[in-house]
C-alpha positions as CSV (number, residue, x, y, z in Angstrom):
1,X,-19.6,126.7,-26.3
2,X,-16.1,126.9,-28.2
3,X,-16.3,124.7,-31.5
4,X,-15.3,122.1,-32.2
5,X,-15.5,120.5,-28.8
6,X,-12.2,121.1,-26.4
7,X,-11.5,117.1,-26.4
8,X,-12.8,114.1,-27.4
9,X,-14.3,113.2,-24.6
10,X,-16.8,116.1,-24.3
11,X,-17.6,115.3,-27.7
12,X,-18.6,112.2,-26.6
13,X,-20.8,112.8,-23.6
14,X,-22.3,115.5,-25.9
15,X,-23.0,112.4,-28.2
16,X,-24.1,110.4,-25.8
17,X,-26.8,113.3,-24.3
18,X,-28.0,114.3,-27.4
19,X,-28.9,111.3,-29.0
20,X,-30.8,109.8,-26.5
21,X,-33.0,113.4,-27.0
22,X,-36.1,113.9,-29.0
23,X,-36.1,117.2,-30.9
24,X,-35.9,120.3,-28.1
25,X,-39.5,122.1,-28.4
26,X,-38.9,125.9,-28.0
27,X,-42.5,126.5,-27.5
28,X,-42.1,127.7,-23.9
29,X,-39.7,130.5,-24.7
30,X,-40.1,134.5,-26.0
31,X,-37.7,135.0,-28.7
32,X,-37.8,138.9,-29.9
33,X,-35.4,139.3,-33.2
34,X,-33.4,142.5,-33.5
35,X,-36.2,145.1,-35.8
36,X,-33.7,145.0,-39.1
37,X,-33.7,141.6,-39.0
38,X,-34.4,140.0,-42.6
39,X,-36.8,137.3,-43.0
40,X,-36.4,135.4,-45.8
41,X,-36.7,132.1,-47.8
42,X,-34.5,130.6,-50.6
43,X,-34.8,128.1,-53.5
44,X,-32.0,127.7,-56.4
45,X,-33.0,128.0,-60.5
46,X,-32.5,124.4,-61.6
47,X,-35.3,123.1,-58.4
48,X,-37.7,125.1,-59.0
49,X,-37.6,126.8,-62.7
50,X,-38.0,124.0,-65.0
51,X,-38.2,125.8,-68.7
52,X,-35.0,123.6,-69.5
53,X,-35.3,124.1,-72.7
54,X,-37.3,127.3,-73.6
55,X,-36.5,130.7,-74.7
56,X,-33.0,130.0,-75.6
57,X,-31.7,128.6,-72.5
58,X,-28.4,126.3,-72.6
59,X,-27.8,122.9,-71.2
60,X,-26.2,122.7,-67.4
61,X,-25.0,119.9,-66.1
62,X,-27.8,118.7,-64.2
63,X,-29.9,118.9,-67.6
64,X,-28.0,116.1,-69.2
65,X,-27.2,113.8,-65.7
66,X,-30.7,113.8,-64.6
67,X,-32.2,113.5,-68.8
68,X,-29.9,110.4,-68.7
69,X,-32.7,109.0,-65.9
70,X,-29.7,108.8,-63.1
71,X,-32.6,109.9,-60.7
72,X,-35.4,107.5,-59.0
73,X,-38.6,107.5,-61.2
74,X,-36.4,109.4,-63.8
75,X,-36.9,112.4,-61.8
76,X,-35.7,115.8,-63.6
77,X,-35.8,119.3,-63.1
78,X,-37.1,120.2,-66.7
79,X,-40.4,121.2,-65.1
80,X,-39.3,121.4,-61.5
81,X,-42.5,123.5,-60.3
82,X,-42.6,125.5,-63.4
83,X,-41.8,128.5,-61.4
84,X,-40.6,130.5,-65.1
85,X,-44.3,130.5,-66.1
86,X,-46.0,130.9,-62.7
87,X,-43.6,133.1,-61.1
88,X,-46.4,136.1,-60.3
89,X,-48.9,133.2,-58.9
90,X,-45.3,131.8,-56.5
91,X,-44.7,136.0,-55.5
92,X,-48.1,135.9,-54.6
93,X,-47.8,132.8,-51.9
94,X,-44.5,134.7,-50.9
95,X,-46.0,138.1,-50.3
96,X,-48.9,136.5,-48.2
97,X,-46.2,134.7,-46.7
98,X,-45.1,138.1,-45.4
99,X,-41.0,137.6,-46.4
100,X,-38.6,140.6,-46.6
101,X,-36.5,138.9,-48.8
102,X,-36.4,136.2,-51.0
103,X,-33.4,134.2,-52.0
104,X,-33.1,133.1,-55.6
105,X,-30.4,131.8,-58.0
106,X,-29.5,132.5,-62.0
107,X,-29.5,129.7,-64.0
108,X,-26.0,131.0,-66.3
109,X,-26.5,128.6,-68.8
110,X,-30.3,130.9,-69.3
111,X,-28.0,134.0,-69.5
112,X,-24.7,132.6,-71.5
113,X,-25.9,129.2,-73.1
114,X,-22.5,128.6,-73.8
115,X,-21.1,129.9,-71.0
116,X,-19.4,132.7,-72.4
117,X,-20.1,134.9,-75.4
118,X,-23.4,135.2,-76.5
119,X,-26.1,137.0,-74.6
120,X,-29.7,135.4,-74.1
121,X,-32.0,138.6,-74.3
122,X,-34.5,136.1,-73.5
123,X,-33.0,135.2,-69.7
124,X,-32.3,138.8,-69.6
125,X,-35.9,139.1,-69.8
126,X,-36.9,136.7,-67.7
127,X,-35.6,137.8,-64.5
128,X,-36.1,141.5,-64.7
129,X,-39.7,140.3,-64.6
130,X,-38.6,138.4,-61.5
131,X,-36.9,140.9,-60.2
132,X,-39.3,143.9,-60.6
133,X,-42.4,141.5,-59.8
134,X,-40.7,141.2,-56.0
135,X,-40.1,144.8,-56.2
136,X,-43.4,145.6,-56.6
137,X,-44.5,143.2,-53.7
138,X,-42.1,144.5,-51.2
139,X,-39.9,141.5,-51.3
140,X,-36.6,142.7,-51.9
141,X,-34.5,140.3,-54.1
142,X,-31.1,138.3,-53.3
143,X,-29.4,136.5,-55.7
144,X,-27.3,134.0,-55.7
145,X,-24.7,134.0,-59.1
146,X,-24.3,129.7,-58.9
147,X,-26.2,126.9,-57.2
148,X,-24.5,124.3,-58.9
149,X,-26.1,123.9,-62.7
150,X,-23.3,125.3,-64.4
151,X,-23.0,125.3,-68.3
152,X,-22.6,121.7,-70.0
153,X,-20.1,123.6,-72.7
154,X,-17.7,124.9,-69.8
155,X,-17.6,121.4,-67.9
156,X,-16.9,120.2,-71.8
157,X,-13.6,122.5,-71.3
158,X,-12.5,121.2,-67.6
159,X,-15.0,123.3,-65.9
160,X,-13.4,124.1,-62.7
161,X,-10.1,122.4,-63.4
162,X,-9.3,125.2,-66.1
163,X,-7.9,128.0,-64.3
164,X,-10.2,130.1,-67.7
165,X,-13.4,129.0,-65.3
166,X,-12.4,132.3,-63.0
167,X,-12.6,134.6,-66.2
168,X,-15.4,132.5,-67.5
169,X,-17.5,132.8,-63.9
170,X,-16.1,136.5,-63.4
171,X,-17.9,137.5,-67.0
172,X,-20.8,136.0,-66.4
173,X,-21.2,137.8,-62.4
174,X,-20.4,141.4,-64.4
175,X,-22.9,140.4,-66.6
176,X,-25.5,140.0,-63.7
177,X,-24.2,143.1,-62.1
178,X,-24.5,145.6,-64.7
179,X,-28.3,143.5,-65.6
180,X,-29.9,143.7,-62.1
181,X,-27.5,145.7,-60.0
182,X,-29.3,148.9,-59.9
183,X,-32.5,147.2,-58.1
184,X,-30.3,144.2,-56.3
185,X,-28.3,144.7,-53.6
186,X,-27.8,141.3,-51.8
187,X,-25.7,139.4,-53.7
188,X,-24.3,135.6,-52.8
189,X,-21.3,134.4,-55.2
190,X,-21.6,130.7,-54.7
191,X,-24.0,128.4,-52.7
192,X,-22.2,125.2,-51.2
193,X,-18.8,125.2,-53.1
194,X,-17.9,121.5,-50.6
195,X,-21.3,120.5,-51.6
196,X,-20.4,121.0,-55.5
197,X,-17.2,120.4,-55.6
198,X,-16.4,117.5,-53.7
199,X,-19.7,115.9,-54.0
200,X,-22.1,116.5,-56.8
201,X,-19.3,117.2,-59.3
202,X,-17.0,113.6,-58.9
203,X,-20.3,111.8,-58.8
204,X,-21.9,113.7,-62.0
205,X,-18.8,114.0,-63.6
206,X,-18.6,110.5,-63.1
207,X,-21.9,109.9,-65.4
208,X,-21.2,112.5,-68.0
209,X,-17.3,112.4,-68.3
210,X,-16.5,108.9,-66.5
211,X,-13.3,110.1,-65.0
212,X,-13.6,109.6,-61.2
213,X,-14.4,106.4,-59.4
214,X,-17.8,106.7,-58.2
215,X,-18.5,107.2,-54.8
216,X,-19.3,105.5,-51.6
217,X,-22.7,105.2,-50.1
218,X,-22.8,108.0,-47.7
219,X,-22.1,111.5,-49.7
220,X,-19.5,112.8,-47.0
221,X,-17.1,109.8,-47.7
222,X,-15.3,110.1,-51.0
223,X,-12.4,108.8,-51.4
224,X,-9.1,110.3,-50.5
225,X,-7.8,111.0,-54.0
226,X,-10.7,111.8,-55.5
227,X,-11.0,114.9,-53.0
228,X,-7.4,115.5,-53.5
229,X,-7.6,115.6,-57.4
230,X,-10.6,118.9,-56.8
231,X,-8.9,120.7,-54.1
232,X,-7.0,122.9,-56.9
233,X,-10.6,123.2,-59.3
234,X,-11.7,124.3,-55.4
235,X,-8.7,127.4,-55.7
236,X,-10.0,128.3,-58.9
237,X,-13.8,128.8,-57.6
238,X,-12.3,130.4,-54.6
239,X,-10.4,133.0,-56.6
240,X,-13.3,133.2,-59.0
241,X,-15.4,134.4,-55.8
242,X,-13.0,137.1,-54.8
243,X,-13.1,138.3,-58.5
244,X,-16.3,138.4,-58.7
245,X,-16.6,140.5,-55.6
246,X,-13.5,142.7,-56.6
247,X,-15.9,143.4,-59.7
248,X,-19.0,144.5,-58.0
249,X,-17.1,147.0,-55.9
250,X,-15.0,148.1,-59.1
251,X,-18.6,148.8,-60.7
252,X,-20.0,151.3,-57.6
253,X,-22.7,149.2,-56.6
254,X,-23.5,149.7,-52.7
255,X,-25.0,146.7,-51.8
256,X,-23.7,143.5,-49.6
257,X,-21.7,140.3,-51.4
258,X,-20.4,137.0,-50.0
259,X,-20.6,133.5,-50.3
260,X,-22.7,130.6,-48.9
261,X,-21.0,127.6,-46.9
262,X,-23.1,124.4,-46.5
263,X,-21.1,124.3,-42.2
264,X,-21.2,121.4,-39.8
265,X,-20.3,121.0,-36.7
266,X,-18.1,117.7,-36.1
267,X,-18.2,115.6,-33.5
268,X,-16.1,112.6,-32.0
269,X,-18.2,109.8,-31.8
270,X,-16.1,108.2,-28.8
271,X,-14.2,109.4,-25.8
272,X,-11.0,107.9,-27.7
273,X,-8.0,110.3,-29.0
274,X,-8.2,108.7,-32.4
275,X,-12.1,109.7,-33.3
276,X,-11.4,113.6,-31.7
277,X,-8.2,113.3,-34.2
278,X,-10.3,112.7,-36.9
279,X,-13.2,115.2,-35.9
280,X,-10.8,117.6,-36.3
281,X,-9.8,116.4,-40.0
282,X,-13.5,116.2,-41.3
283,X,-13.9,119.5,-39.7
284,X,-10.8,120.6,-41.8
285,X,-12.6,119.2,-45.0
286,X,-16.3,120.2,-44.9
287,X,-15.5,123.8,-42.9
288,X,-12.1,125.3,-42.4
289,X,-11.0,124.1,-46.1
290,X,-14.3,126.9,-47.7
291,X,-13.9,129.2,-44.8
292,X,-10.0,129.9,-44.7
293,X,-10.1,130.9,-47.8
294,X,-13.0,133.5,-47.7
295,X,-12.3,134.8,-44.4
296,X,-8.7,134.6,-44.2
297,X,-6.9,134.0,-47.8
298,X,-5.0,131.3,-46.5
299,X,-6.1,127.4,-47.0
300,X,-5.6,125.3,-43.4
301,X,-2.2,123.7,-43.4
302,X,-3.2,120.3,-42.3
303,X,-6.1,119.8,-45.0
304,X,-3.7,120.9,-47.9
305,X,-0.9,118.5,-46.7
306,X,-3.6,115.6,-47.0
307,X,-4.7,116.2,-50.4
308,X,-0.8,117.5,-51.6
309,X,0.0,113.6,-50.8
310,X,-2.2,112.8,-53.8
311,X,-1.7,115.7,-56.0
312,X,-0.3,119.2,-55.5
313,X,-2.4,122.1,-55.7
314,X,-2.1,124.8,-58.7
315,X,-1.8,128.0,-56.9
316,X,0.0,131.0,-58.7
317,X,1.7,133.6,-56.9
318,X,-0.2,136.6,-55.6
319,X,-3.2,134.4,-55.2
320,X,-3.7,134.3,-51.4
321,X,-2.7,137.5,-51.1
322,X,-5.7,138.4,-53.9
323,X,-8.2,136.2,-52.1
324,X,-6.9,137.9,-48.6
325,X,-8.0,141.2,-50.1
326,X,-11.1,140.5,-51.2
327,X,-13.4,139.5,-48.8
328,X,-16.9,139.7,-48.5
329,X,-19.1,141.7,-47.0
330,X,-20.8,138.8,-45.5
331,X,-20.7,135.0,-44.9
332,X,-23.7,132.6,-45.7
333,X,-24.1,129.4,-43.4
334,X,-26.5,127.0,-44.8
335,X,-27.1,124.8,-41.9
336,X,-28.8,121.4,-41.7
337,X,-26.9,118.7,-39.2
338,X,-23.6,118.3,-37.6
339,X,-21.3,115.3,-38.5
340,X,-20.2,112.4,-36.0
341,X,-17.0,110.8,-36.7
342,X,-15.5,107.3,-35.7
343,X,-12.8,105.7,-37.1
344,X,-13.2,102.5,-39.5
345,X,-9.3,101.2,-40.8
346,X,-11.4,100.1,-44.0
347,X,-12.4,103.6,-44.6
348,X,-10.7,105.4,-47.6
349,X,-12.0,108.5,-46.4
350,X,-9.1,109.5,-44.6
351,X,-10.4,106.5,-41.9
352,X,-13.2,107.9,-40.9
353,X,-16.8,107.0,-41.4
354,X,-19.6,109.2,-40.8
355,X,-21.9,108.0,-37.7
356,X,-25.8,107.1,-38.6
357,X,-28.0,109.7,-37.7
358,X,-29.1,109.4,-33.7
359,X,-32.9,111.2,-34.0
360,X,-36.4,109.5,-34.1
361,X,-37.6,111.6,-36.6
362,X,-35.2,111.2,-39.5
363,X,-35.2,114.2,-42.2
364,X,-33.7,113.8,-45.3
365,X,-30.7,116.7,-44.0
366,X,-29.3,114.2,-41.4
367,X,-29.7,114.8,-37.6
368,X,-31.7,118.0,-35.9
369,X,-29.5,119.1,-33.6
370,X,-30.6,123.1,-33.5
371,X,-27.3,124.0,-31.0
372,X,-25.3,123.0,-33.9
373,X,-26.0,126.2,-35.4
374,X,-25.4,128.2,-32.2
375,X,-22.0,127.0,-31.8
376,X,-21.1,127.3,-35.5
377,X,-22.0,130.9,-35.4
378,X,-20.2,131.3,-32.1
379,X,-17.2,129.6,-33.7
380,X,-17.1,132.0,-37.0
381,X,-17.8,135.4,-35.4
382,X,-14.6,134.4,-32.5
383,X,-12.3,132.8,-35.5
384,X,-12.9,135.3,-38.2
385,X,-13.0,138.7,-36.5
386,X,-16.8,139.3,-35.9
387,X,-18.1,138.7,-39.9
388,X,-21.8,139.6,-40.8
389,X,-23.6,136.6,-41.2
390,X,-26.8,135.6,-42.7
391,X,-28.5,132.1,-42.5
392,X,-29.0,131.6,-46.0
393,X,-30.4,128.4,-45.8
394,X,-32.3,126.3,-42.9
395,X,-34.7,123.9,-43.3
396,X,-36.0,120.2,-43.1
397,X,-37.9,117.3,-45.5
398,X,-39.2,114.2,-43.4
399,X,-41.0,111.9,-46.2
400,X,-43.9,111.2,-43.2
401,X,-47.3,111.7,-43.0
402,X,-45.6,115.4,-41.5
403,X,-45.6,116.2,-45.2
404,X,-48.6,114.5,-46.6
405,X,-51.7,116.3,-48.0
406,X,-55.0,115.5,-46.2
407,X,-58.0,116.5,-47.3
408,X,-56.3,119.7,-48.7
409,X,-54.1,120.0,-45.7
410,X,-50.6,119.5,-44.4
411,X,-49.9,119.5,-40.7
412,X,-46.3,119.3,-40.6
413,X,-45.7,119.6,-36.6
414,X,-42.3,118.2,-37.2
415,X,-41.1,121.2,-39.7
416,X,-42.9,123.8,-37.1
417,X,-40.7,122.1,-34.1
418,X,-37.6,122.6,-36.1
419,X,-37.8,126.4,-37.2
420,X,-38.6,126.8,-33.9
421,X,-35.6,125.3,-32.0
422,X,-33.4,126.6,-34.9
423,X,-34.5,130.1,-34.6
424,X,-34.1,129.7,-30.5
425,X,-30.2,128.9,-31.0
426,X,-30.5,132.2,-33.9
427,X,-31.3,134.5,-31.5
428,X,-28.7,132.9,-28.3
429,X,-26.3,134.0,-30.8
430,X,-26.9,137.3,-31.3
431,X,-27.7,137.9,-28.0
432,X,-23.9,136.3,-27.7
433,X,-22.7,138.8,-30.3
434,X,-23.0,137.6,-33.0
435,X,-23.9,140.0,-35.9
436,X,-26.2,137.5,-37.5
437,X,-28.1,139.7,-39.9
438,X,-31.1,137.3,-41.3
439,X,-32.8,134.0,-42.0
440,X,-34.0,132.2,-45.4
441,X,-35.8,129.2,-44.8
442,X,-35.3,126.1,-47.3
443,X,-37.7,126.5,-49.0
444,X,-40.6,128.4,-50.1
445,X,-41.9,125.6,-51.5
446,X,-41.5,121.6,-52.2
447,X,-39.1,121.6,-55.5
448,X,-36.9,119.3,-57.2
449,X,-34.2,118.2,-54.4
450,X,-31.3,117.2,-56.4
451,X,-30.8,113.4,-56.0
452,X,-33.2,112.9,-53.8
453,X,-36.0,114.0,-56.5
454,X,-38.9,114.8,-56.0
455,X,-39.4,112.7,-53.0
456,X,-37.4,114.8,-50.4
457,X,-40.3,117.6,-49.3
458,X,-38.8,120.8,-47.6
459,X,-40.6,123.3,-48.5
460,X,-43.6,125.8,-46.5
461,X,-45.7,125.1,-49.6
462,X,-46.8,121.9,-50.6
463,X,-46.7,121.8,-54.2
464,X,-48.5,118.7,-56.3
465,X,-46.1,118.2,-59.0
466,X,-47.9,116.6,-61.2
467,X,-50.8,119.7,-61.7
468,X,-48.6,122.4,-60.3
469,X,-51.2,123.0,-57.8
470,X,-49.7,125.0,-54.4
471,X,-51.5,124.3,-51.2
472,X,-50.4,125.9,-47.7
473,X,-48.7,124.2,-45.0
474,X,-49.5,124.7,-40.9
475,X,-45.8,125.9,-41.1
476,X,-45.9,128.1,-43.4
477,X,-48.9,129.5,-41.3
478,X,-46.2,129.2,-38.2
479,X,-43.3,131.1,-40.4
480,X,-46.1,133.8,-41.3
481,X,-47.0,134.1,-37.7
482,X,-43.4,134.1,-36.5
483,X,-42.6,137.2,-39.1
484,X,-45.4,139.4,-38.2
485,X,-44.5,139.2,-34.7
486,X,-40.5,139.4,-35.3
487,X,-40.3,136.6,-33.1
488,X,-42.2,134.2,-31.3
């Protein structure tokens, strides 16, 4: 199916079916993954490493919003699941687990704690022993440069509205390169620059720097202006991503590098001309606006005209055409839940508002609907020339008795349903041609989920926060099971 849907009023029967749907149960099928195919799982270094303040590491944003108790139950990620002292005991859980790979992300204010300049030996240190600790267990490492905590003393200088930040992200990458490039070679430059920029950063910034209004309830509606005042600090992470992978070819190393797009599909809520109109724009914000750029070096015409109303972008000459010639080797989709659109004249979100989610079973990612990943593949490998793709992140947190410990157990059917159906519509695409190349469930284990807390559970692991202790999930059993057989 071609995405997004041909006319608004496909969109809405499609609404209309899938709503009144429970979750599809793929229990009843044989699914048989190509014999390369990478099996993986992810977290990010500010959910799961805690350490905040040990061995020389700087402050990062999230450090100073969530120690100024902006969280529920003054939730932080200072101890997250203390994965920088129990790292072998977490390899352990992941090598039983049976992963290929496993998805992690540098914390760059535990490298640079300014940002820039000064080396910390001490992060050095750290992950080598990471690094060569998944080595030695047959997990083969991917890193991911920046999930989101970047250095307090760069936001202190514009952060991503100084066009410096590209030099500033650039050194840091080459730093990471020449540290852990001869024994990595999957590489991700940024995880969920929409997510970052357009979300987390207004309302954080917003705490720490109060310069943005703060946002609406629901996370996808910001204001118009306030979108329109980061679409240039969005150029400037774009560019630093092509730099950064214009680096790691200029240094020899052989391995594969691209970036990670949180992707949605978008959907007219209605049969009406006015919600498809506006299905396209939110599709224009949240996918086309990250993906033009990486795939194509061009930013879509339509989106840039809406935020130029506000405030022109700052893009230099030569630019495009640098971002045109550096693409990656691969693109990352981190896919949750698609978007339904209507349209609401009180909105300031370009009037739209974002429709509640349809599904019995509420997770804390919005709506299951597993074909949404199916036709987002689809749609990239037809729109941007057959790209390598990798499903960097996939996952779901109910807050139910689905992820409750019981007498030592957790018997989360729910989460078991959903890997299932998701990996269903996985393998429709590649048998549809698309050159989908792996799979990292989120996560390994329960962590520190930004501002939901600690109360948003996602992960295969259960993980008591307050002793640290890890207990095994039924799906994490089902994911073990599903990897040893390459399918299901």
């Amino acid at each position: 199916m071609k995405y997004p849907l041909i006319n608004g009023v496909l969109a809405f029967v499609l609404f209309s079916f899938t709503a009144a749907l429970p979750i599809a149960s793929a229990n009843n099928n044989t699914v048989t993954f190509p014999a390369n195919f990478t099996w993986g799982s992810a977290t990010a270094s500010y959910q799961v490493e805690g350490a905040y303040q040990e061995d020389g590491k700087g402050v990062s944003v999230w450090d100073t919003y969530t120690n100024q108790h902006n969280i529920s139950n003054g939730d932080t990620g200072n101890v997250a699941i203390d994965q920088y002292h129990r790292y072998k005991e977490d390899i352990a859980l992941l090598k039983k687990l049976g992963i290929k790979s496993y998805r992690f992300s540098l914390s760059w204010a535990r490298l640079l704690p300014e940002g820039t300049g000064k080396v910390n030996q001490a992060g050095i240190d750290y992950y080598n022993n990471l690094i060569n600790e998944l080595l030695a267990n047959d997990i083969k490492p991917a890193i991911t440069l920046f999930h989101w905590d970047y250095p307090q003393a760069l936001a202190n200088q514009g952060g991503w509205g100084n066009r410096k930040s590209i030099d500033w992200y650039t050194n840091f990458a080459k730093l990471a390169f020449q540290s852990f490039g001869n024994r990595v070679d999957t590489w991700i430059t940024f995880n969920e620059p929409y997510i970052d920029l357009m979300i987390f950063e207004p309302l954080i910034g917003n705490r720490i720097h109060p310069t943005f209004p703060a946002p609406p309830n629901h996370p996808f509606e910001l204001p118009n202006a306030v979108m329109a005042k980061q679409a240039t600090k969005t150029h400037h992470l774009m560019m630093a991503n092509a730099k950064a992978i214009q680096t790691y070819r200029s240094l020899g190393y052989k391995g594969q590098i691209g970036i990670t797009l949180n992707l949605s599909p978008v959907y007219a809520a209605t049969a009406s001309t006015q919600d498809f109109k506006l299905s396209k724009i939110e599709d224009g914000i949240m996918n086309r606006w990250f993906l033009d750029p990486a795939l194509r070096g061009a930013y879509p015409e339509d989106i840039k005209a809406l935020y130029e109303h506000y405030a022109p972008m700052k893009i230099k000459s030569g630019d495009l055409a640098f971002l045109k010639a550096n693409r990656g080797d691969f693109i990352g989709i981190n896919y949750y839940s698609p978007l339904r659109v209507g349209a609401d004249a009180q909105s300031v979100h370009f009037g739209l508002k974002i429709q509640p989610n349809p599904n019995q079973w509420k997770a804390y990612n919005g709506e299951s609907y597993p074909d949404g990943l199916y036709e987002l593949m689809r749609r990239i490998d037809t729109t941007y020339n057959h790209p390598a793709i990798i499903v960097t992140e996939n996952g779901a947190g109910y807050g139910t008795a689905d992820d409750t410990l019981v007498d030592g157990q957790v018997h989360d059917a729910l989460r078991i349903a959903y890997l299932k159906d998701h990996l269903v519509s996985a393998k429709k695409a590649i048998d549809n041609g698309v050159n989908l190349k792996g799979y990292y469930y989120w996560s390994a284990f329960d962590n520190f989920e930004w501002l939901s807390g600690y109360k948003a559970r996602f992960g295969l692991i259960h993980v008591d926060f307050a002793t640290q202790q890890r207990t095994w999930k039924d799906s994490a059993t089902a994911y073990q099971q599903i990897i040893t057989n390459n399918g299901f």
